[in-house]
C-alpha positions, 0 to 999 in steps of 0.5 A: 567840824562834822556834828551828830545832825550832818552825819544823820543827814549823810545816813539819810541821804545814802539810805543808812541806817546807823545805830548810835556807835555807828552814829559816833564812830562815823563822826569821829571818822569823818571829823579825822579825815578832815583834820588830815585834809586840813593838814595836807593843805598847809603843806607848801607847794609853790615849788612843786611841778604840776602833773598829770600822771601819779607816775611816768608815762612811758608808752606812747598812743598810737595816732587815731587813723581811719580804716574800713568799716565792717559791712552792716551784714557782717557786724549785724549777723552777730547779734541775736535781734536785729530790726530795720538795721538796728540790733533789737534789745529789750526795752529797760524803763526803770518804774515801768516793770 
């Protein structure tokens, strides 16, 4: 069971700050998700076909085939910076603004 301690430690964890109802009503939650979670692990399945999709997959892929490249010129002319062959974007160092 979620106790009062673990939700604190999630709150604090996630940067929250919660008010005691807060407190409560997410220890009631989280204490109810779980009961349903234990629940659905009593339900038998040992004869229940594996998935990988929620529905049908009807539609097929196309098979990944090798065309021609665009020419360096072409794809670069597109961008509004270019340097040495490279598209030229500003540098994102986050703590470092």
């Amino acid at each position: 069971m979620i106790d009062r301690q673990d939700v604190m430690r999630m709150a604090r964890l996630a940067r929250l700050e919660l008010s005691e109802e807060e407190i409560e009503l997410y220890q009631r939650d989280l204490n109810s998700f779980l009961v349903s979670g234990r629940k659905l692990q009593q339900v038998d399945v040992s004869k229940v076909e594996g998935t990988s999709h929620a529905v049908a997959v009807i539609g097929e892929l196309r098979p990944d085939v090798v065309g021609e490249s665009l020419p360096q010129e072409a794809v670069l002319g597109a961008g509004p910076q270019v340097f040495n062959g490279f598209f030229k974007v500003p540098r994102i160092v986050e703590g470092q603004e």
